[in-house]
C-alpha positions in Angstrom: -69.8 19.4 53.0 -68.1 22.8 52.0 -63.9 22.7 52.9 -61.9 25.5 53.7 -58.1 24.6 53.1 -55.6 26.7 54.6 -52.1 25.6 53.7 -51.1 24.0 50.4 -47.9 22.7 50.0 -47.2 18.8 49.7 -50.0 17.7 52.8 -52.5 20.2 51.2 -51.7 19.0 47.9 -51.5 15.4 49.0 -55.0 15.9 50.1 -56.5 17.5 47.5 -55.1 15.0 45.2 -56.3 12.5 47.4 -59.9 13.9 46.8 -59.8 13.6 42.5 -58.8 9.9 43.2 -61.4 9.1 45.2 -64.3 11.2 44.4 -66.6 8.5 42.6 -65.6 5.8 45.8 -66.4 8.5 48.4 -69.8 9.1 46.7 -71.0 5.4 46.0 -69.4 4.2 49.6 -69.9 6.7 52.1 -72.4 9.6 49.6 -69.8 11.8 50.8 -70.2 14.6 48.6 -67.5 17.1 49.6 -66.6 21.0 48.2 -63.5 22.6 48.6 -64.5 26.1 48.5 -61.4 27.8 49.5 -57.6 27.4 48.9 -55.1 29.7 50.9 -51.3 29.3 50.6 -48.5 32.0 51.8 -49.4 34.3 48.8 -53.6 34.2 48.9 -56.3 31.7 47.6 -58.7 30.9 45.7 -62.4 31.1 46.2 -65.6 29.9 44.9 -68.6 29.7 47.6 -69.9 27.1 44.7 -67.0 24.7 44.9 -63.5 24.9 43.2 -61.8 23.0 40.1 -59.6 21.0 41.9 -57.7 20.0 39.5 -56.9 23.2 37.7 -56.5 24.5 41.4 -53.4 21.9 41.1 -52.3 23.0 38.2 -52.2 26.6 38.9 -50.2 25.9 42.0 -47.5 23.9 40.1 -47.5 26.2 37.0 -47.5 29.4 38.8 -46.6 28.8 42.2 -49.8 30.7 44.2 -53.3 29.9 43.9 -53.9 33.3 44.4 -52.8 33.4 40.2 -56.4 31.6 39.4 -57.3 34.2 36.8 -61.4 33.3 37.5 -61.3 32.8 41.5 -57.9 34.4 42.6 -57.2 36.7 45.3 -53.8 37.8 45.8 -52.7 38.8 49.7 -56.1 37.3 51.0 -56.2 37.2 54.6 -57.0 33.7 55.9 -58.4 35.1 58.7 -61.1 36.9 57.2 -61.5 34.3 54.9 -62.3 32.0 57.5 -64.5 34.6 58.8 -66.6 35.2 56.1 -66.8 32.0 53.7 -70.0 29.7 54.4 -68.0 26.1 55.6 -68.3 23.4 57.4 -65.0 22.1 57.6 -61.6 24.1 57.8 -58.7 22.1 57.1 -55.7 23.3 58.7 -52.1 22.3 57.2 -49.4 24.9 57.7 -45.9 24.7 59.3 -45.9 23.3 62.4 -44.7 26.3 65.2 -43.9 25.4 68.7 -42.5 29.0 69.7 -46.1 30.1 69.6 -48.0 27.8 67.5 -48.9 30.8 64.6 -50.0 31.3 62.3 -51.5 27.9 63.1 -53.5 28.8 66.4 -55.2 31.7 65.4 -56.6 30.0 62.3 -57.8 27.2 64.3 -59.3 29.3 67.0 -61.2 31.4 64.4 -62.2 28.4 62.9 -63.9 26.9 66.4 -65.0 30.2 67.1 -67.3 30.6 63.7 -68.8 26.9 64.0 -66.7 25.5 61.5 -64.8 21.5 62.1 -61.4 21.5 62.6 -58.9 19.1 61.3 -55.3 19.9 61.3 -51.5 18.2 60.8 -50.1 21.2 62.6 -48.8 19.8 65.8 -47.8 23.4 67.2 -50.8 25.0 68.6 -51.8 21.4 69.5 -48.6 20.7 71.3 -49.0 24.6 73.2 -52.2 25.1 73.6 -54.3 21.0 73.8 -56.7 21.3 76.3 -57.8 25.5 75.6 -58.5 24.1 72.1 -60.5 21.5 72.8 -62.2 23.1 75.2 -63.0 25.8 72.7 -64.4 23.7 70.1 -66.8 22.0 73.2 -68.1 25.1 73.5 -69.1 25.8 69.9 -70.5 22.5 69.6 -67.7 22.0 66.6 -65.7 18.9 66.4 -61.3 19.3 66.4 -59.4 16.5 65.0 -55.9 15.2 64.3 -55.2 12.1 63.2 -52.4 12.7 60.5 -50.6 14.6 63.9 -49.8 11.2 65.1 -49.0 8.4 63.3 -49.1 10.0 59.5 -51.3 7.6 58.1 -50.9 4.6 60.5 -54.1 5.0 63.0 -52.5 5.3 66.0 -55.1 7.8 67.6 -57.4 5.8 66.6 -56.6 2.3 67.8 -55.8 3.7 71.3 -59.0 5.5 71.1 -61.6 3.1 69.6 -60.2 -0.6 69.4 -59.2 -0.3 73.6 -61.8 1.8 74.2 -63.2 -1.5 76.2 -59.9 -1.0 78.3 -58.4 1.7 80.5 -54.8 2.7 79.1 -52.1 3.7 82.0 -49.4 4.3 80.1 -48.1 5.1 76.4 -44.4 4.3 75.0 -43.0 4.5 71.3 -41.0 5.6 68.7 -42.7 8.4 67.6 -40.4 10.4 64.9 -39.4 8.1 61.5 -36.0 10.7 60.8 -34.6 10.0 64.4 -35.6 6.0 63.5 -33.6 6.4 60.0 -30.8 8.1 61.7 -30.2 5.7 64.5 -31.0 2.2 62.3 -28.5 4.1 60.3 -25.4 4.1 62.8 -26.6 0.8 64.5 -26.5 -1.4 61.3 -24.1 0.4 58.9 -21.5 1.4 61.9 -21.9 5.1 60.9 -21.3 8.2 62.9 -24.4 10.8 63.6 -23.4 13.5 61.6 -23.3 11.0 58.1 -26.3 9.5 59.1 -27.7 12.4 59.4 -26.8 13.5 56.2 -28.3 10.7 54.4 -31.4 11.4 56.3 -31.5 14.7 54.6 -30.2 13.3 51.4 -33.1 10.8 51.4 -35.5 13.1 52.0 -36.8 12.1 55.8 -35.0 15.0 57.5 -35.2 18.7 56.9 -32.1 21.1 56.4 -32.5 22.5 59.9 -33.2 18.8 61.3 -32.9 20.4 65.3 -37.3 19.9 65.7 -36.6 15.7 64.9 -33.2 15.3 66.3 -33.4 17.6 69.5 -36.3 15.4 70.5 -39.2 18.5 70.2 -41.1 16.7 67.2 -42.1 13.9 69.5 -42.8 15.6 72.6 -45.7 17.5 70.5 -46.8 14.2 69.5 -46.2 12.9 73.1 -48.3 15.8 74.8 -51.0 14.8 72.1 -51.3 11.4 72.8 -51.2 11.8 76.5 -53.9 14.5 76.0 -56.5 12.1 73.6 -55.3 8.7 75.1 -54.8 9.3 78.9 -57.0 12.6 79.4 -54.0 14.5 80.9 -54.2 17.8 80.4 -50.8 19.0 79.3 -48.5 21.2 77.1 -45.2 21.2 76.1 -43.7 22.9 78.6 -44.6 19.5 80.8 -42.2 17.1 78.8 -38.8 16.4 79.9 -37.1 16.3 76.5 -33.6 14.8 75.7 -33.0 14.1 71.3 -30.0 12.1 70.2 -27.6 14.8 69.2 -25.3 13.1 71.5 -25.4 9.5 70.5 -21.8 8.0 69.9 -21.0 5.1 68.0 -19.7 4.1 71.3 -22.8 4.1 72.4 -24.4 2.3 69.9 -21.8 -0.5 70.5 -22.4 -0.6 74.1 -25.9 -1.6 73.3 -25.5 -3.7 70.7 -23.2 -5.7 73.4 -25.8 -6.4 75.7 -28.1 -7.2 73.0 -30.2 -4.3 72.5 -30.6 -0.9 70.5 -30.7 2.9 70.9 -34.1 4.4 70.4 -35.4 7.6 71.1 -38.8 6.9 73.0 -41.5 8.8 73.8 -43.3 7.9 77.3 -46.0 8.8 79.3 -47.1 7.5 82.8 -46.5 9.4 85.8 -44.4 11.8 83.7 -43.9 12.9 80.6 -40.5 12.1 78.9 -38.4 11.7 75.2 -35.2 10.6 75.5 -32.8 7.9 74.1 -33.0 4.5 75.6 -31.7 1.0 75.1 -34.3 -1.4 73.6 -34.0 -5.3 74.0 -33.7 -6.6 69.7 -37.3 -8.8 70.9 -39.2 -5.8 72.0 -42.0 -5.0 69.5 -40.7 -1.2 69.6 -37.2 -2.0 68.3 -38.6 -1.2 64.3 -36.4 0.2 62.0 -35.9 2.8 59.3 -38.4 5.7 59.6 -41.3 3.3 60.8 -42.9 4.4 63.8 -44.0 2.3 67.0 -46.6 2.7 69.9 -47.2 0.9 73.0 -50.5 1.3 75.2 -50.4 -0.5 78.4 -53.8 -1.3 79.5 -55.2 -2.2 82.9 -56.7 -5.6 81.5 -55.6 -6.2 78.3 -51.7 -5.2 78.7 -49.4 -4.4 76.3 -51.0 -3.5 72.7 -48.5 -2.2 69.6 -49.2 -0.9 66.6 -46.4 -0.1 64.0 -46.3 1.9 60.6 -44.9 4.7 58.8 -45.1 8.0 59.8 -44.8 11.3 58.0 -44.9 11.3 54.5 -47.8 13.6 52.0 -50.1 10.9 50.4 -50.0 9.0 54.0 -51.0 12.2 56.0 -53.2 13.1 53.4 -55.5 9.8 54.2 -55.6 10.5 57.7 -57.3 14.2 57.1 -59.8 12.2 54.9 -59.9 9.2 58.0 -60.7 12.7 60.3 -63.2 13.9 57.7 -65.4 10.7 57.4 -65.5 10.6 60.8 -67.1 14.2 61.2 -69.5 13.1 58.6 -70.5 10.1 60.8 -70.7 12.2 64.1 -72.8 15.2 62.3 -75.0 12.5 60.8 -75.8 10.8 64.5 -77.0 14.1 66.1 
C-alpha cells in the first residue's frame, strides 16, 4: 500500500516513527506491507514513487528542518496539490493544522485526495468539523474510504467502540469530556484551589495547552469533535455552525467551590441529543465522566443497553499516531473484503 503524507510535524513524525517500530509486526501479523512514497511539510517533500527511507526521511527533518533538503528525493516549494494529483497512492494521510475558519489548507487536500481515488485518513478536525457530511459524501462517490480515528479520542478508540462494539444497539445520545487541556485546567483549580489564569499557565507550562489556548478553552476544540461524533455515531448531519458553544474562560474559584459544596465538579461537556451543545456543567464525584487531568471521557446512551463509558487519554503524538495506523489496518481489511 503506497502512502502519501501531507503534514510532518510531531503527528506526522509520530507516525512515521510509529511505522520503523513496527514494520517486521505489521508484516508477520497483518502482511501489511506499506510504502510511504511522499513526504510534504510547509517547505516541500520528498518523493520516491519506489518508497522512501524513512528513517533518513527523519533525520533530514530534524537535521535540517524541511524534507524538501533530501539531497536524492527533495523538492523544495512542491505543491501538495499537485503532488496529490500526480503520485500513484493508495492512501493520503492528512496531518496539518487543524482550521475551523475555513478548514484549509486541510479541505482542499482532502477533497483532492477523494477526488483522485486515493483513502483518506486525517487528525485535522477542521474541514471535518465544516464541511462532515459533503466529505463523506464525496468519498461515497469515488468509491474511497475517509477516516478519523486519531480526531476523537487520540488514541483511546472512542469512534470505534461507539461504532463497532454497540453496533448491536441504537445510540440516542452522546455526553463527555472531550478536550484533555480544559480537563488539566479545571482538575487544576478544583483540587489545588487555583485561579484559571495559573492553571492555565501550568497547562501551557506542562505542555497540554498551546500559547494561544482560545481553540481548547473557548470550547471550539470540542464542538469539532462533538459535530464528529454526532456525525459517525448518531448519523446527524451537521457542522459547526449547529453547536451551541460556551468554554470555561469564565469559571471562578467561586464557582468551583459552589460545586464542590454540593458534592460535584465543573466539567466542560460535550452533548448531543436533541441539540448540540459544549458548555461547563456540574458533575456528581460518582459519575463515570468526572476523570481528571487531561483524560478524556464518553458516554453513549443506548436504546437497550444504556449508559456505556469509555475513558482515556486524548491528544498526545505517539497516541494519535496509533490511531492513523488503527485507520489504516482497517482500510486494508475493507479493500481486502471487496
Amino acid at each position: 500500500m503506497r502512502i502519501i503524507i501531507i503534514g510532518f510535524g510531531v503527528v506526522g513524525q509520530s507516525f512515521v516513527k510509529l511505522l520503523l517500530k513496527r514494520e517486521k509486526d505489521l508484516k508477520k501479523r497483518f502482511k501489511f506491507h506499506p510504502k510511504v512514497v511522499a513526504v510534504v511539510d510547509r517547505s516541500g517533500a520528498a518523493l520516491n514513487p519506489k518508497g522512501l527511507d524513512l528513517q533518513k526521511i527523519l533525520e533530514v527533518k530534524t537535521m535540517k528542518g524541511s524534507v524538501s533538503m533530501d539531497k536524492e528525493n527533495g523538492i523544495p516549494e512542491a505543491n501538495p496539490v499537485k503532488i496529490l494529483e500526480e503520485v500513484d497512492a493508495e492512501v493520503m494521510v492528512e496531518v496539518t493544522p487543524t482550521n475551523i475558519v475555513d478548514g484549509e489548507p486541510g479541505l482542499t487536500h482532502i477533497k483532492t485526495a477523494l477526488r483522485t481515488g486515493k483513502h483518506v485518513i486525517t487528525t485535522n478536525k477542521g474541514p471535518l468539523a465544516l464541511a462532515f457530511p459533503a466529505l463523506m459524501e464525496l468519498a461515497q462517490y469515488n468509491n474511497v474510504f475517509l477516516r478519523f480515528s486519531g480526531c476523537v479520542g487520540g488514541g483511546t478508540p472512542i469512534l470505534e467502540f461507539a461504532k463497532r462494539c454497540l453496533e448491536g444497539d441504537q445510540i440516542v445520545s452522546i455526553r463527555g469530556i472531550l478536550n484533555g487541556t480544559t480537563n488539566y485546567i479545571l482538575t487544576k483549580m478544583t483540587h489545588e484551589h487555583i485561579p484559571f489564569e495559573e492553571a492555565l499557565t501550568e497547562a501551557q507550562r506542562a505542555g497540554y495547552a498551546e500559547a494561544d489556548p482560545s481553540m481548547d478553552v473557548d470550547g471550539f476544540d470540542s464542538a469539532c469533535k462533538l459535530v464528529i461524533l454526532s456525525n459517525w455515531v448518531l448519523g446527524l448531519k451537521t457542522v459547526l455552525k449547529d453547536v451551541k458553544i460556551k468554554g470555561i474562560r469564565d469559571i471562578t474559584l467561586e464557582d468551583v467551590e459552589k460545586a464542590l459544596r454540593k458534592g460535584c465538579e465543573i466539567k466542560l461537556i460535550a452533548s448531543a441529543d436533541t441539540e448540540l451543545k459544549v458548555s461547563p456543567e456540574e458533575i456528581p464525584k460518582t459519575n463515570p465522566l468526572c476523570v481528571g487531568g487531561v483524560l478524556n471521557a464518553v458516554t453513549f446512551v443506548s436504546k437497550y443497553a444504556g449508559e456505556e463509558t469509555i475513558v482515556g487519554r486524548g491528544a498526545g503524538g505517539t497516541e494519535t499516531a496509533s490511531a492513523i495506523l488503527r485507520d489504516l489496518l482497517t482500510i486494508k481489511r475493507n479493500i481486502s473484503k471487496v
